[in-house]
Biopython code that builds the backbone (N, CA, C, O; Angstrom):
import numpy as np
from Bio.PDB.StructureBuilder import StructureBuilder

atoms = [
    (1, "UNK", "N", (78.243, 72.335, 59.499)),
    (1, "UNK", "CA", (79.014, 73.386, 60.105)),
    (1, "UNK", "C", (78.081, 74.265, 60.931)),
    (1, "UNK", "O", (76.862, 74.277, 60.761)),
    (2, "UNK", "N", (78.708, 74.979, 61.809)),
    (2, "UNK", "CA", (77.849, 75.242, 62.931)),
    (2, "UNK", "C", (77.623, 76.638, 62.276)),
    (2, "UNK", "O", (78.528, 76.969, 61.510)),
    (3, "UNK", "N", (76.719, 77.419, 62.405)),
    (3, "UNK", "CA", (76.609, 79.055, 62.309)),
    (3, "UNK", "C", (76.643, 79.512, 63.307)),
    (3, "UNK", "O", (75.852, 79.497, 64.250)),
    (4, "UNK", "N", (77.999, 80.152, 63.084)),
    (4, "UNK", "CA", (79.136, 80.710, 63.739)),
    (4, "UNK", "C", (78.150, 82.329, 64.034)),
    (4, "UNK", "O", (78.140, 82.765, 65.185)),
    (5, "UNK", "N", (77.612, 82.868, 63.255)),
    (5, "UNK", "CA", (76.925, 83.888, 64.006)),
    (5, "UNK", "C", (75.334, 83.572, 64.552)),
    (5, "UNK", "O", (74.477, 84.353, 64.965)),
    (6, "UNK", "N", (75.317, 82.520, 64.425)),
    (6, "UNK", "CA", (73.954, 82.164, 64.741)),
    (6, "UNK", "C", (72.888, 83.017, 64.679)),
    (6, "UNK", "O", (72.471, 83.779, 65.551)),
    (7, "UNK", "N", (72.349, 82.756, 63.200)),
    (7, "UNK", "CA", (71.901, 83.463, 62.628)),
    (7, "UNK", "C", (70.195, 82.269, 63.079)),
    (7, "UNK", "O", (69.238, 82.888, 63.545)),
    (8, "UNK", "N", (70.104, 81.363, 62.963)),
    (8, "UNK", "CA", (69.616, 80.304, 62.696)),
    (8, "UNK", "C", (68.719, 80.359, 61.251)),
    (8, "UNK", "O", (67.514, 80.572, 61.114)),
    (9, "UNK", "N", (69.830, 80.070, 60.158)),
    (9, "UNK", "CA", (69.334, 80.389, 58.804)),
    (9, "UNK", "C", (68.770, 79.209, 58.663)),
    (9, "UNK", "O", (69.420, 78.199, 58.931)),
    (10, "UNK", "N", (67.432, 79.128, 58.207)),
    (10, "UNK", "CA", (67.160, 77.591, 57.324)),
    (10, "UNK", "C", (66.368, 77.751, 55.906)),
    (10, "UNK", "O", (65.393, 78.336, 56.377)),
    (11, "UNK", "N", (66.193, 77.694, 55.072)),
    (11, "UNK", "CA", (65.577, 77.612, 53.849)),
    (11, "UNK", "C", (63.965, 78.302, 53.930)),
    (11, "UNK", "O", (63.314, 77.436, 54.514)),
    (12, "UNK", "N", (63.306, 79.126, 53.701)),
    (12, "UNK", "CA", (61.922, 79.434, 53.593)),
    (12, "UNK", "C", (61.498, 78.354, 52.281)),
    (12, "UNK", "O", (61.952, 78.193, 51.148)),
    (13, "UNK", "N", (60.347, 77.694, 53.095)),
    (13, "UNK", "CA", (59.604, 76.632, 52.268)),
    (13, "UNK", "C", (58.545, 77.739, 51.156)),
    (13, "UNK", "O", (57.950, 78.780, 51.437)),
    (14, "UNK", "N", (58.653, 76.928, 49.758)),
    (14, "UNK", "CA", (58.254, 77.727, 48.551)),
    (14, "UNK", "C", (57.490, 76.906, 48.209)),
    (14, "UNK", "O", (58.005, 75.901, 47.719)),
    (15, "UNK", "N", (55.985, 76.946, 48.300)),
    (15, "UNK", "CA", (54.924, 75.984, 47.762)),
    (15, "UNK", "C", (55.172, 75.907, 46.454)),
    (15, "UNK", "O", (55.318, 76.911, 45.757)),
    (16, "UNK", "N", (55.277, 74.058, 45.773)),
    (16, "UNK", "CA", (55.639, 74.429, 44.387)),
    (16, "UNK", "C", (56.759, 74.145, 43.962)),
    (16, "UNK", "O", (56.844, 73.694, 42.820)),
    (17, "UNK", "N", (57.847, 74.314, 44.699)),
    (17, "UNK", "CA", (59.397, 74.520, 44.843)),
    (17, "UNK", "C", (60.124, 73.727, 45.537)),
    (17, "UNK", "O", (60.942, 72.942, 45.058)),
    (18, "UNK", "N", (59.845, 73.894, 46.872)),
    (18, "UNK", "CA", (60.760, 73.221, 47.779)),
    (18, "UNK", "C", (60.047, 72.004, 48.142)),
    (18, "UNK", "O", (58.844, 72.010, 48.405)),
    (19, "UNK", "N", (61.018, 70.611, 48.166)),
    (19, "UNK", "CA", (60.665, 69.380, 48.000)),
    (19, "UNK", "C", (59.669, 69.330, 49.748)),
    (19, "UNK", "O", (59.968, 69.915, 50.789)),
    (20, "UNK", "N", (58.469, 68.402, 49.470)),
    (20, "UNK", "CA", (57.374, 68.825, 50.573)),
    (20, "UNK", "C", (57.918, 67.217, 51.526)),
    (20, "UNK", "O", (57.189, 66.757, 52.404)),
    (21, "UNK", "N", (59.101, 66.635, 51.197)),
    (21, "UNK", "CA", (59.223, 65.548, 51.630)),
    (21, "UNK", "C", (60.038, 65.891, 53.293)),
    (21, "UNK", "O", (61.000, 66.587, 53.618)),
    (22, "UNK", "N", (59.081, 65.006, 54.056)),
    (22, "UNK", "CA", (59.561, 65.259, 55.616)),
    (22, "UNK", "C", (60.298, 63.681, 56.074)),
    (22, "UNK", "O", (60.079, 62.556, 55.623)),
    (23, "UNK", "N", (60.974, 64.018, 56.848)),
    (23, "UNK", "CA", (61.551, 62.548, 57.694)),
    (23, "UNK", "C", (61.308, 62.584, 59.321)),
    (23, "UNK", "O", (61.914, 63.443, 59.962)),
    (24, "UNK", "N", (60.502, 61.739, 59.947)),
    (24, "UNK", "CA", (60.687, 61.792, 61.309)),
    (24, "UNK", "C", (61.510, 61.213, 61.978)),
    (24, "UNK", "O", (61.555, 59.990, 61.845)),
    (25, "UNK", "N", (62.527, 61.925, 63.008)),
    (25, "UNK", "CA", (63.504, 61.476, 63.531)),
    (25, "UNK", "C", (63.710, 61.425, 64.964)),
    (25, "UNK", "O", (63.176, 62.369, 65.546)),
    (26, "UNK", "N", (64.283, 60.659, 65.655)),
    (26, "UNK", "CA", (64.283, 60.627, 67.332)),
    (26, "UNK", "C", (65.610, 61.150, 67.787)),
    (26, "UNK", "O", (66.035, 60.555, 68.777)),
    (27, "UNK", "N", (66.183, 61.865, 67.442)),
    (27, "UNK", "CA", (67.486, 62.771, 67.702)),
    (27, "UNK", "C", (67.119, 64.139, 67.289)),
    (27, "UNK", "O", (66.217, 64.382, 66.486)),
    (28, "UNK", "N", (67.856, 65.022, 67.873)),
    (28, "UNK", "CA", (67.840, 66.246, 67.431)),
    (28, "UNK", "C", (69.005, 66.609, 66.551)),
    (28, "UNK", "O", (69.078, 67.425, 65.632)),
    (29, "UNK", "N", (69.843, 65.843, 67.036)),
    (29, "UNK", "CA", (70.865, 65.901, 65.484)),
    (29, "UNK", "C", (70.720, 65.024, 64.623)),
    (29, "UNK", "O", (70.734, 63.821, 64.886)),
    (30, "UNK", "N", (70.499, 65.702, 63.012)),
    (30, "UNK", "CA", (70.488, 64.841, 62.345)),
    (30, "UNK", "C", (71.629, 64.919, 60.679)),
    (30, "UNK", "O", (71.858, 65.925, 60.008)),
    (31, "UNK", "N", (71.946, 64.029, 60.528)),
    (31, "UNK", "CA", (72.971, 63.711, 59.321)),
    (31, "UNK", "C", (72.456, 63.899, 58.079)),
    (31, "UNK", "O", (71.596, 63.053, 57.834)),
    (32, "UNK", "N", (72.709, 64.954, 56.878)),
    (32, "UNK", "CA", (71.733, 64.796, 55.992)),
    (32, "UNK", "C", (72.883, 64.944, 54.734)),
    (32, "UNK", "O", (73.845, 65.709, 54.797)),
    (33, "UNK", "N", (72.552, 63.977, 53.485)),
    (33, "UNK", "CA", (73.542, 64.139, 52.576)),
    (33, "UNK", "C", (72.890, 64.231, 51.241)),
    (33, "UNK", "O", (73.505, 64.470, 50.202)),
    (34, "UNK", "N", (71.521, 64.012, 51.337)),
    (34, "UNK", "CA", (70.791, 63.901, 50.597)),
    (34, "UNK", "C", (70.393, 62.457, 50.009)),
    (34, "UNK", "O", (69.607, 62.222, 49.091)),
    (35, "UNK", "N", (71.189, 61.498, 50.826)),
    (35, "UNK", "CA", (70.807, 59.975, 50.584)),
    (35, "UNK", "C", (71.382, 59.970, 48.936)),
    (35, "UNK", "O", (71.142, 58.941, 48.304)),
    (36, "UNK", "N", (71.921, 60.770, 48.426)),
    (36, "UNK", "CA", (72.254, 60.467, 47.087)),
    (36, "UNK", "C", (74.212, 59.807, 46.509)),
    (36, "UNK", "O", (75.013, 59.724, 45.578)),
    (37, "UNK", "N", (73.960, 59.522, 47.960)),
    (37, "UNK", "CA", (75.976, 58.786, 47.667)),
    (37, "UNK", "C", (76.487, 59.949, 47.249)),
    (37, "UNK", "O", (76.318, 61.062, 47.748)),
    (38, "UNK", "N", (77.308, 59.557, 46.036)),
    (38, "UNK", "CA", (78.255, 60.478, 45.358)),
    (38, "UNK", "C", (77.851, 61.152, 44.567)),
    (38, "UNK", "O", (78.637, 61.624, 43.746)),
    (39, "UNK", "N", (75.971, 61.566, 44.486)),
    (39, "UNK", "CA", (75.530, 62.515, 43.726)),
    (39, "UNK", "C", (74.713, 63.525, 44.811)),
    (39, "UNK", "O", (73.931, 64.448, 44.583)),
    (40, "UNK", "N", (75.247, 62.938, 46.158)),
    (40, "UNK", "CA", (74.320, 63.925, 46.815)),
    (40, "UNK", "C", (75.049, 64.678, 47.095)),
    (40, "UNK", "O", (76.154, 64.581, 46.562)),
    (41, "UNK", "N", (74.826, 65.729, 48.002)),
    (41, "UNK", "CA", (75.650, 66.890, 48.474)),
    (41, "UNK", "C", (76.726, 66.639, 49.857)),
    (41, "UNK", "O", (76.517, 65.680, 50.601)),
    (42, "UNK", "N", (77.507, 67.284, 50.029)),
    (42, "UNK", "CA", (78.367, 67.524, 51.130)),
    (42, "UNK", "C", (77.295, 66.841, 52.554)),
    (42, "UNK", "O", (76.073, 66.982, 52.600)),
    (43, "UNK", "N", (78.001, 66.231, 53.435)),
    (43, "UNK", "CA", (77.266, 65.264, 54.712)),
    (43, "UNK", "C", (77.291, 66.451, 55.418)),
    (43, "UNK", "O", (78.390, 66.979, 55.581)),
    (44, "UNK", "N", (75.948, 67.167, 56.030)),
    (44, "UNK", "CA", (76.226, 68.081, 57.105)),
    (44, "UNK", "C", (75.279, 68.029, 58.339)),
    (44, "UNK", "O", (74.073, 67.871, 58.153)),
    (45, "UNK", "N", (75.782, 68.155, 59.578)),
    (45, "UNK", "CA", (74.674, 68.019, 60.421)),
    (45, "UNK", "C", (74.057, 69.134, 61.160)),
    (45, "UNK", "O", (74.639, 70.196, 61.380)),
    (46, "UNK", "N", (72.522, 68.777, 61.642)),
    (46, "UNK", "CA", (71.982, 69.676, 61.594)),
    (46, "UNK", "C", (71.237, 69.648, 62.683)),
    (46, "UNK", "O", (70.562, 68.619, 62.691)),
    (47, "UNK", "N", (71.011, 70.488, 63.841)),
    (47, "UNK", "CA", (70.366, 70.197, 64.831)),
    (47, "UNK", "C", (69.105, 70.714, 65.050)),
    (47, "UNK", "O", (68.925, 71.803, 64.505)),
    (48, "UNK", "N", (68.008, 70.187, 65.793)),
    (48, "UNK", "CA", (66.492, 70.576, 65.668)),
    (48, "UNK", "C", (66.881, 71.288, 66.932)),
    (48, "UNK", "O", (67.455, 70.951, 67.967)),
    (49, "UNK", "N", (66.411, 72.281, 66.514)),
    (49, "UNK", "CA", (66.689, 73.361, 68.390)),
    (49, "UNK", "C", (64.847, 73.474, 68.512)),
    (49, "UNK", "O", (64.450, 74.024, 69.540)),
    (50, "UNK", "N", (64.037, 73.105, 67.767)),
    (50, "UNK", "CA", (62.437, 73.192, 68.270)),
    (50, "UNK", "C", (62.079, 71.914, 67.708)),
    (50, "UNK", "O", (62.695, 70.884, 67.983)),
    (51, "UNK", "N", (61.052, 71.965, 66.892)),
    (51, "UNK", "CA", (60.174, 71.132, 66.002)),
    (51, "UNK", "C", (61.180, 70.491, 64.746)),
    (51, "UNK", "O", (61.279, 69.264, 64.768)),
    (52, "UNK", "N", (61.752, 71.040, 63.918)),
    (52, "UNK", "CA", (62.105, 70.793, 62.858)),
    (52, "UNK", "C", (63.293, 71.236, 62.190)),
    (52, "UNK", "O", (63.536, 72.380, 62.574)),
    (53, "UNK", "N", (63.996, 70.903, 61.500)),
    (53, "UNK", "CA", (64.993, 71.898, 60.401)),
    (53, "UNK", "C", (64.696, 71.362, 59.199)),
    (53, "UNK", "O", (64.150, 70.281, 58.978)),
    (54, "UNK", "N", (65.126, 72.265, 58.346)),
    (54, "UNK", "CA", (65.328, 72.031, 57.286)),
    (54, "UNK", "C", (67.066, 72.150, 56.360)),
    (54, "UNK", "O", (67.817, 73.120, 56.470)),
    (55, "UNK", "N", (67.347, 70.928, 55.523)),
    (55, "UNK", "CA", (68.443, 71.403, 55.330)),
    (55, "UNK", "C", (68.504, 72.422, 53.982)),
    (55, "UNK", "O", (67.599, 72.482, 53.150)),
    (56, "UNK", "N", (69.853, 73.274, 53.929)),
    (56, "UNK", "CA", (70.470, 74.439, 53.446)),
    (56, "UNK", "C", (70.348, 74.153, 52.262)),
    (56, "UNK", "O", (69.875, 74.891, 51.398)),
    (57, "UNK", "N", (70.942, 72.581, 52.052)),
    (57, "UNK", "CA", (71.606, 72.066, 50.258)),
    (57, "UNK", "C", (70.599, 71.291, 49.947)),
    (57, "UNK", "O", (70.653, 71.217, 48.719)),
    (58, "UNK", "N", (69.726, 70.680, 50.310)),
    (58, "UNK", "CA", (68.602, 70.309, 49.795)),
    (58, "UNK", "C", (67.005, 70.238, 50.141)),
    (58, "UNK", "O", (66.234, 69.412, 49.654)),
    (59, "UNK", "N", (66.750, 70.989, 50.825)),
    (59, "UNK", "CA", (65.590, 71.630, 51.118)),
    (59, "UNK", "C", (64.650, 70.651, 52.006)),
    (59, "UNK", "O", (63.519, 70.993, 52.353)),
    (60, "UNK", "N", (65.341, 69.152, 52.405)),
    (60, "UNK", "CA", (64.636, 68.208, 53.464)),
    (60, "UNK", "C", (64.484, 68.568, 54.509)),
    (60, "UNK", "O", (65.391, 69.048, 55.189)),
    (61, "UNK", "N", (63.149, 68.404, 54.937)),
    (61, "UNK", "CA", (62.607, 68.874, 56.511)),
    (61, "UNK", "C", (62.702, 67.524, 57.119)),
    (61, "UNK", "O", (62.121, 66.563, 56.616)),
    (62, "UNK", "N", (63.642, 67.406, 58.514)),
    (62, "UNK", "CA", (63.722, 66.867, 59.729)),
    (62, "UNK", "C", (62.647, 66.941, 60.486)),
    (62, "UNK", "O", (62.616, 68.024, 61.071)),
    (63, "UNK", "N", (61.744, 66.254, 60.732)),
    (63, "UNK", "CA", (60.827, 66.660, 62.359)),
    (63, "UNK", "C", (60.908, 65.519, 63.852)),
    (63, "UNK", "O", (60.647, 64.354, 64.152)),
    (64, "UNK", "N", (61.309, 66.445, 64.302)),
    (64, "UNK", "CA", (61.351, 65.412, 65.683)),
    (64, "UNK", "C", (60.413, 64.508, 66.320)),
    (64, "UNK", "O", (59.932, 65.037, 67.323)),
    (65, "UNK", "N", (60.014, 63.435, 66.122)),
    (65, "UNK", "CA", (59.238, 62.581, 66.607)),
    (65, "UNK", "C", (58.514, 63.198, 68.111)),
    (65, "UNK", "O", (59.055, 64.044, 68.822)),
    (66, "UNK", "N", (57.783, 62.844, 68.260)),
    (66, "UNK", "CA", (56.475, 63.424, 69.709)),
    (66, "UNK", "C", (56.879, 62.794, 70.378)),
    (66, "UNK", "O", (56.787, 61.573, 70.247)),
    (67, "UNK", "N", (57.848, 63.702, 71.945)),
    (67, "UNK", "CA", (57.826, 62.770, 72.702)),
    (67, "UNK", "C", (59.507, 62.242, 73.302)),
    (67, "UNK", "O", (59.865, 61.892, 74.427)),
    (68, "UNK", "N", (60.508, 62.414, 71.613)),
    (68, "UNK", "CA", (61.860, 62.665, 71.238)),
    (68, "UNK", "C", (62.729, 64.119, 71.601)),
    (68, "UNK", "O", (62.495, 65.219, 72.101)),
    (69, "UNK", "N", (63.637, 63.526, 71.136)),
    (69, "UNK", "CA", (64.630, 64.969, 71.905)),
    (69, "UNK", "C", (65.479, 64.893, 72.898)),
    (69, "UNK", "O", (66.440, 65.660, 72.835)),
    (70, "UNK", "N", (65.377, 63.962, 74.091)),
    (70, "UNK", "CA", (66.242, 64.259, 74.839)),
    (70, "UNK", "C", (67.533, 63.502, 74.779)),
    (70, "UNK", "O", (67.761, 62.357, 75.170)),
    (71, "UNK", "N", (68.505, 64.561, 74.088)),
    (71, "UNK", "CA", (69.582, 63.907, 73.696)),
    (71, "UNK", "C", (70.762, 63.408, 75.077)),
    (71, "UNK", "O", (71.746, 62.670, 75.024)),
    (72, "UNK", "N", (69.997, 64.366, 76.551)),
    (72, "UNK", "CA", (70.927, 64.302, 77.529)),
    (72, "UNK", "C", (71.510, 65.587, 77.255)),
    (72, "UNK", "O", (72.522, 65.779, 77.930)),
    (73, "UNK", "N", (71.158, 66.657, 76.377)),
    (73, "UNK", "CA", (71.365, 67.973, 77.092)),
    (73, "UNK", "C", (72.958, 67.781, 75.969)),
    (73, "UNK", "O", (73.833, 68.428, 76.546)),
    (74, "UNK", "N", (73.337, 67.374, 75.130)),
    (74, "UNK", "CA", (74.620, 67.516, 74.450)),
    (74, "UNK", "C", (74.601, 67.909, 73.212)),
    (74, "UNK", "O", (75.655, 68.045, 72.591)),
]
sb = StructureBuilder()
sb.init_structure("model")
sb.init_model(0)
sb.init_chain("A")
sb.init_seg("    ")
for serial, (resi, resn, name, xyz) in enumerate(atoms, 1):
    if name == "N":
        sb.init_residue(resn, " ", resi, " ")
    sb.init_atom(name, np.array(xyz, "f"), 0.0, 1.0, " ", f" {name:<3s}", serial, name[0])
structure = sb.get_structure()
């Protein structure tokens, strides 16, 4: 879901805490459900507006591959 006040909230990483696991990806949108089927969380997508996101419900960092990104501006 989009944030509607665009806040651009994403998770502050907690050494210790928040899972240190990254995925590199060649889109700036990316689909995240937690890879756990019907034990993972709600499917939500998430767009890299720089370097990276992280998601809300499970604390996975997205990073955009070097080089990636151009989705064509959509």
């Amino acid at each position: 879901m989009r944030d509607a006040n665009l806040t651009g909230y994403t998770p502050k990483a907690t050494p210790g805490v928040t899972p240190e696991e990254t995925t590199t990806v060649q889109s700036r949108v990316v689909a995240c459900n937690n890879g756990g089927g019907a034990l993972g969380h709600p499917t939500v997508y998430l767009r890299i507006e720089d370097k990276q996101v992280t998601c809300p419900y499970c604390s996975r960092t997205y990073v955009l591959a070097e080089g990636a990104g151009d989705d064509g501006h959509h």
